[in-house]
N, C-alpha and C positions, 0 to 999 in steps of 0.2 A: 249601687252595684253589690252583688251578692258575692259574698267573697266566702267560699267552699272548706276551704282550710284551715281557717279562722274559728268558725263556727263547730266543727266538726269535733274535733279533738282537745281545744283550751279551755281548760280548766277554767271555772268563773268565780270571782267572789262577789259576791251579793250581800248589797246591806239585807237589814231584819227584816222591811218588808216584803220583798224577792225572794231571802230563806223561805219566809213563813209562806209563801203562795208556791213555792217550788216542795214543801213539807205537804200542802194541802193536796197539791196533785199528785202527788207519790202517795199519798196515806201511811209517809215516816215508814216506806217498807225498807231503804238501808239509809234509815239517818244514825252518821256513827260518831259519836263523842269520842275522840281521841286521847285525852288527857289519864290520869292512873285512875285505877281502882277505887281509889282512896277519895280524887276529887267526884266521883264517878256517884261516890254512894254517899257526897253530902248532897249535891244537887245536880241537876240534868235535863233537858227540855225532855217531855216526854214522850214515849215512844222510842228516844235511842236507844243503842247499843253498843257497849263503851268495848272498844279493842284501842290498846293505849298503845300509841304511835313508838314509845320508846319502851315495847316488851319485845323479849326476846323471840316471841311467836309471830307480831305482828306481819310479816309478811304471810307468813301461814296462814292467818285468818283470815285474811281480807279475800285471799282466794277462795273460801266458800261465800263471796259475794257475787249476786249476777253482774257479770260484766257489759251485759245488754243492757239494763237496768241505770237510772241515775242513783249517782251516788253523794248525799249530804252530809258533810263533816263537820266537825269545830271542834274547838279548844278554850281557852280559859280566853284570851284576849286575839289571835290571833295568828300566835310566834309558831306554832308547833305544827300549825297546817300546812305550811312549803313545805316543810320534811314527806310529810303524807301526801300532799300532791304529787309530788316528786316521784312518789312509793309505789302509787297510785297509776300513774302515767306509764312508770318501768313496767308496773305486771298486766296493759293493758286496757283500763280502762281509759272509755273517752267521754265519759257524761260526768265529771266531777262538779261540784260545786261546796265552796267553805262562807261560811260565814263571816265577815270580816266583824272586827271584835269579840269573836267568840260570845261565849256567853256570858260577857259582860255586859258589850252590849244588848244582847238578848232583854236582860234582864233591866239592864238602861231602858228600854223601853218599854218595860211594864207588861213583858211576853210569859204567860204561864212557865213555870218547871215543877220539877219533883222536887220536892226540896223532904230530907230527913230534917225529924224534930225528933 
């Protein structure tokens, strides 16, 4: 049975393979690295966009995001993404999706980043 309400507006977390195939058909147009600046520019899957969930702008940013559009998050291991779902939900959007493990697991599984040397 196809259940309307379900599907429509909750948010999803998806293991690495799920990201990585919800990143190919979006072409990473808002995949957003939530974590600071800081973890931001030693590595990153590539193609995000880092707006860090705990700046003082962050509600301001995410508003020049389309909210027609899916939207792909993550964080270092996972903890930091309810807060941004949460954020996410209040300003409207209903196509979220976080990465469970962040990008530790990402990288647990041997998935490309940027990484600074």
């Amino acid at each position: 049975m196809f259940n309307f309400f379900r599907s429509a507006a909750i948010p999803q977390t998806l293991g690495v393979k799920e990201f990585e195939k919800q990143l190919i058909a979006t072409k990473c147009e808002q995949l957003i690295d939530i974590r600071t600046p800081q973890e931001f520019e030693k590595s990153h899957i590539q193609g995000a966009k880092n707006i860090n969930v705990n700046g003082s702008d962050f509600c301001n940013v995410i508003e020049e995001l389309d909210k027609t559009k899916p939207v792909l998050i993550y964080c270092l291991s996972g903890g930091r993404c309810k807060s941004a779902l949460a954020t996410l939900r209040e300003a409207g959007f209903k196509n979220v999706h976080d990465l469970s493990g962040g990008i530790n697991a990402w990288t647990s599984a041997g998935k490309r980043i940027w990484q600074c040397e």
